[in-house]
N, C-alpha and C positions, 0 to 999 in steps of 0.2 A: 273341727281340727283337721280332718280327713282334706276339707278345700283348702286351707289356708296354708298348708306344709306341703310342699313339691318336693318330689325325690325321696328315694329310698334310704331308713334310717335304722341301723342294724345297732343296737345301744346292748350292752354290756354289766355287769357292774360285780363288784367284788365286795362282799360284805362279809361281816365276822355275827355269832347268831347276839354277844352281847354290846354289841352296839346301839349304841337310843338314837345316831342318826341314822341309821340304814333304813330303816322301815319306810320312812316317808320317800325316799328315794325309791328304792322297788318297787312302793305301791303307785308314786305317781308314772312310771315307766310301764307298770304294767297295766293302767286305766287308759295311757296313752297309744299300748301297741292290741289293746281291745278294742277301741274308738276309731283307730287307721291302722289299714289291711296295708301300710307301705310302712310300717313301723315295726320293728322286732326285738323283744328284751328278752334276754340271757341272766338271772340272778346266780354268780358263784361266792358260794360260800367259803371264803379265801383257808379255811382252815381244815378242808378237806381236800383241796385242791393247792400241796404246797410248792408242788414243783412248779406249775402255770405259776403261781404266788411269784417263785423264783426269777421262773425265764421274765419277768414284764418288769421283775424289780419293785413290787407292790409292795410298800411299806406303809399304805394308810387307808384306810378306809372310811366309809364307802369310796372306792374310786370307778370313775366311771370310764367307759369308751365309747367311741361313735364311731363306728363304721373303720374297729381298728386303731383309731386314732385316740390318744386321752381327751377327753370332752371336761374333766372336774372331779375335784375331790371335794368330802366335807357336803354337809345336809343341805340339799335343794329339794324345794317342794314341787309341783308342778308347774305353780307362774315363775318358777325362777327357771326352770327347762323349757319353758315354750320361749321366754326371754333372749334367752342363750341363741337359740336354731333358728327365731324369728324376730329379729333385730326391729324390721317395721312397725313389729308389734309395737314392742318398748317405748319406740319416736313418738307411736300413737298416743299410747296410755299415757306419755311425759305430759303432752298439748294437751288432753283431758283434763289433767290432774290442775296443769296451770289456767286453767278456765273457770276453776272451781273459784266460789263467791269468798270474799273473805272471812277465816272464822271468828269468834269470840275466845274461844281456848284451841292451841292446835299444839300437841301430846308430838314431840319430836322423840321416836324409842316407843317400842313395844314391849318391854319384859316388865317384870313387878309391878315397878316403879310409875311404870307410862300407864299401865292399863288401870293401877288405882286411879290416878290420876283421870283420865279419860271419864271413869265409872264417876267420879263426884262430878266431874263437871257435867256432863250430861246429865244427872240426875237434879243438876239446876236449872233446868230447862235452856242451855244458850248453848248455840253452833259450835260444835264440838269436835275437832279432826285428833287422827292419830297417824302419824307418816314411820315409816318405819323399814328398818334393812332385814328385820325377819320378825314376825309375831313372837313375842316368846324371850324373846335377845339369849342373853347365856345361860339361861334357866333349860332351854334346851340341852345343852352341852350336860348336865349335872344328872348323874345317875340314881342314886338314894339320898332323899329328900325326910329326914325323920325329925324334923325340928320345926316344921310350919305347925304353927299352935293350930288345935282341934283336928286336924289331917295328919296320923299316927305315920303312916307310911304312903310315900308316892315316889313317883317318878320324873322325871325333870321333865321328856315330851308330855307327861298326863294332864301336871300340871300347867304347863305352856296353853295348852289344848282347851283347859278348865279357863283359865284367863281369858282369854280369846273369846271361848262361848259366854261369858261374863258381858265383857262388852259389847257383844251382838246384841244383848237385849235389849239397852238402848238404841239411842238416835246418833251413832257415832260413826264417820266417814272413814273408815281404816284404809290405809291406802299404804299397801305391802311394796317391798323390792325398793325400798324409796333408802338411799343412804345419802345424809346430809351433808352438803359439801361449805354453806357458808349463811351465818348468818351477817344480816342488811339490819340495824338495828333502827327503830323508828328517829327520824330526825328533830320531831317536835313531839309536845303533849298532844295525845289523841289521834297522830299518825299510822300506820299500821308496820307492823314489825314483819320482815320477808324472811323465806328459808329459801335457798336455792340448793339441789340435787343433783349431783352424778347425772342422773338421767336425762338432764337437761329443765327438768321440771320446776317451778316456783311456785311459792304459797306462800298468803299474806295472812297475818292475825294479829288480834286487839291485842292479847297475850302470849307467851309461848310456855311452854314446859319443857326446860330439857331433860331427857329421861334417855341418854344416850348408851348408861351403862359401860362395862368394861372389859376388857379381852385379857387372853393370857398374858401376861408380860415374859417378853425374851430374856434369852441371856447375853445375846450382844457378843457374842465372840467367834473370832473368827471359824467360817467355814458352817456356821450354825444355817444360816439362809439358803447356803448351798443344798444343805442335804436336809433341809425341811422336806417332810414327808419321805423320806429320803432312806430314813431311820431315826431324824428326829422330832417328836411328837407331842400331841400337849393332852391326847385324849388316851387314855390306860385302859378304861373300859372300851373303847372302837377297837384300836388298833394292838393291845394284849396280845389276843391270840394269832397275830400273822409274826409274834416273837416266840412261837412256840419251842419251847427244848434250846433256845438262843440266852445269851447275854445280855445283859440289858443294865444299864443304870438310870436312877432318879435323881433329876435336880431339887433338892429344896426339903428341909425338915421338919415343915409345917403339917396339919393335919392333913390336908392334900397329897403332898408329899410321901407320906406315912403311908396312908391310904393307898396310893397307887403301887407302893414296895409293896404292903402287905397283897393287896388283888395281884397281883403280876408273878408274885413267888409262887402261886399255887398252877403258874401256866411256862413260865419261863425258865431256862434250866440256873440262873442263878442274877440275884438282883444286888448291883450297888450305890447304897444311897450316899448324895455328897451332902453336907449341909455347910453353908458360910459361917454360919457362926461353932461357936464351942461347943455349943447342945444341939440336941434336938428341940424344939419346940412344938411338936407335936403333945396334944393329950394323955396325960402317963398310962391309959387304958391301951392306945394305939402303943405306943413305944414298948410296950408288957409283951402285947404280940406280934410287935415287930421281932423284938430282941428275941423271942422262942421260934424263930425258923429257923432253919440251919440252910438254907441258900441262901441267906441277905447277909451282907459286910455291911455295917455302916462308918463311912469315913465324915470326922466334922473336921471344923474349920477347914474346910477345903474350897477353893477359890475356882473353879473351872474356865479353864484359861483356852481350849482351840477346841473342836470337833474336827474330828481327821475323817479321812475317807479315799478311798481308792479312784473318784469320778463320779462313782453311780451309786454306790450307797457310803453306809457309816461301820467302818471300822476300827474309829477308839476316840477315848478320848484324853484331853492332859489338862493337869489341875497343878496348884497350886499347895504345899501347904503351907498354911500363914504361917504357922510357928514356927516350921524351921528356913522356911523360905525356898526347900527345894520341889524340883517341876515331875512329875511322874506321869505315868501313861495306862491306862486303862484297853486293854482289847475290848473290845464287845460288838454286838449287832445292833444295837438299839437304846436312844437317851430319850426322857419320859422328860422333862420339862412341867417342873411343879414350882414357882417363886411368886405365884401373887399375880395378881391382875395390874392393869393401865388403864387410864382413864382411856375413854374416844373424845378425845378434846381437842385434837389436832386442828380439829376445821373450827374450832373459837377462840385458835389465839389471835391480839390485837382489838377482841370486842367483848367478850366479858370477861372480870377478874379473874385467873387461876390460882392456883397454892401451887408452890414450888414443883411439889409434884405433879403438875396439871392435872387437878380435881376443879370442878367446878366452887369458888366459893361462895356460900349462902349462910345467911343469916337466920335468927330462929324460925322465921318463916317461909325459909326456902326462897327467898328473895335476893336474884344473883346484884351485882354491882349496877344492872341495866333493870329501869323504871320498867317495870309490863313482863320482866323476863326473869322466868322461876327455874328450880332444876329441883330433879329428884333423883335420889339412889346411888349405885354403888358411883356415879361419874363427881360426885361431889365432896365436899369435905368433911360431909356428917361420916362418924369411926363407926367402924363393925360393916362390914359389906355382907348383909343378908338378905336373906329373902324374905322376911317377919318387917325388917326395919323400912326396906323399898318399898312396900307395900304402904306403913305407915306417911311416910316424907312423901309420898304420890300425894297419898290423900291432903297432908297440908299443904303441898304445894298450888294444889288444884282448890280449894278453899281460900287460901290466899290470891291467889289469879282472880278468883271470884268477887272478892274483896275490893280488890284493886278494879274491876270492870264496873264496878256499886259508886267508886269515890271519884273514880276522872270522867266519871256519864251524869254525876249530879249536878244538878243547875245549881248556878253558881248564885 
């Protein structure tokens, strides 16, 4: 590391203590400023430090700096910071990556979904890749984990971590930082199916698995992108306590939702939750202890219509309400953003079938509209987006790929 980084790099970072990204960030900065004597990290703990918080306008965390300057927000590991500073690098590992032989299954997504997936195919002995924009995908992001059967209680990094060491035991090519930008669909029977990469990178295989998973979904109105990170947010456990003794609302009435009103009242000096529809649809156990704080309002049928702000951060917001149709305005420091995920399907429209919603569609065996092309998990049309069921649709997905490699390799 020490030869291949020129110049002086003085890195920063502003972390809260119950964020599940911040660790990996610290730790790869401070292996990095161990290894080169021209490297320098600073860990502040944004919640002890509120007025720096203040002056730099730090409404998310981890955020990082370099030499002064914002370098990134949101969980990077260490090949996503050597990445960043060392561009060559990246160019290099892209031409590696594209040199590599073609596989028999190739695991597009690393979270649940991908890594079961991954784990059956190599456990049938055939060339087995996994390309992926972060090990782990949104299982990372997820704080209390108490519903994966036999594992009572964990954590979203633990688990991520537990996955990952899973498929090292096999014979699997994991090939990290890779986000998919297009697939090349095979043009005949027994052709090979290509992925092409952001980074420039491509990969061919007999099979694919998409295992792409899904992100938060926005709310789409205006001024909301402006002041992303801004004051508004999608992680309640990160970023909580840089709203400390502040106002704050949450979008969305679902267990999520609930969830993040409930975590946030016990830090923030008062929380209010919007929901679209008439009720809450959160779990009547969460709604019991919602409804028994006495700093949370909950407004329903409430439409949220602008996110306001002064240039630099967030100063209110205005909604809708359906029933009577008039517009009202909310002061606060901080909107939590809780409405349900989006598929990552952007980069397959025009080549495999969507649903309306752009989820991946598959049939009972995970088998998309494209001969040799499977998906698994939350990016597809099977209901209930968990972490139990990903894991299952991996596994068929990756058995049926296997299937399929058994019936267009036999002689005819």
């Amino acid at each position: 590391m020490e030869c291949a980084l020129k110049g002086e790099f003085n890195f920063e970072t502003y972390f809260s203590l119950s964020c599940q990204n911040c660790p990996d960030v610290v730790q790869a900065l401070n292996l990095m400023a161990v290894l080169n004597p021209n490297i320098r990290h600073v860990a502040i703990d944004g919640a002890l430090f509120q007025a720096e918080v203040d002056e730099r306008r730090i409404m998310a965390v981890p955020s990082i700096y370099l030499n002064g300057v914002n370098f990134g927000q949101g969980r990077m590991g260490l090949e996503e910071i050597l990445a960043k500073i060392d561009t060559s690098g990246a160019e290099k590992a892209a031409e590696k990556i594209s040199g590599k032989e073609a596989f028999d299954v190739l695991v597009v997504g690393g979270g649940p979904a991908g890594a079961s997936a991954a784990i059956y195919a190599a456990r049938k002995g055939i060339r087995t890749g996994v390309a992926a924009e972060r090990f782990g995908g949104q299982v990372l992001d997820t704080m209390a984990i108490e519903n994966f059967i036999s594992v009572q209680e964990t954590e979203g990094p633990k688990l991520a971590a537990a996955l990952e060491e899973h498929v090292k035991q096999y014979d699997v090519d994991i090939m990290n930082l890779q986000r998919a930008s297009a697939l090349i669909p095979a043009k005949n029977a027994g052709d090979l199916h290509e992925i092409r990469f952001e980074s420039g990178a491509t990969l061919k295989s007999k099979t694919v698995i998409l295992a792409t998973g899904a992100r938060w979904r926005e709310m789409g109105v205006p001024g909301e992108t402006e002041y992303k990170a801004k004051g508004v947010c999608f992680c309640p456990h990160c970023d909580g306590p840089l709203f400390k003794g502040k106002r704050v609302a949450v979008i969305g009435g679902g267990n999520s939702g609930v969830e993040a009103a409930i975590d946030l009242a016990g830090i923030v000096s008062h929380v209010t939750l919007l929901e679209f529809d008439s009720k809450l649809r959160a779990d009547a156990v969460l709604q019991r202890k919602l409804y028994s704080l006495p700093n949370v309002d909950v407004i329903t049928s409430a439409l949220t219509s602008e996110v306001k702000g002064d240039g630099q951060k967030v100063t209110g917001l205005a909604y809708k309400d359906r029933d009577s149709g008039e517009f009202h305005t909310i002061d606060l420091e901080g909107i939590f953003v809780q409405i349900g995920l989006l598929p990552n399907t952007d980069w397959l429209k025009g080549t495999v079938e969507l649903s309306p919603r752009g989820e991946i569609i598959v049939d009972a065996r995970g088998e998309t509209s494209l001969p040799g092309v499977f998906a698994a998990g939350d990016v597809t049309t099977v209901p209930y987006k968990q972490i139990v069921i990903a894991v299952g649709e991996g596994a068929k997905a990756s058995l049926s790929a296997f299937d399929h490699l058994i019936r267009t390799s036999a002689p005819a």
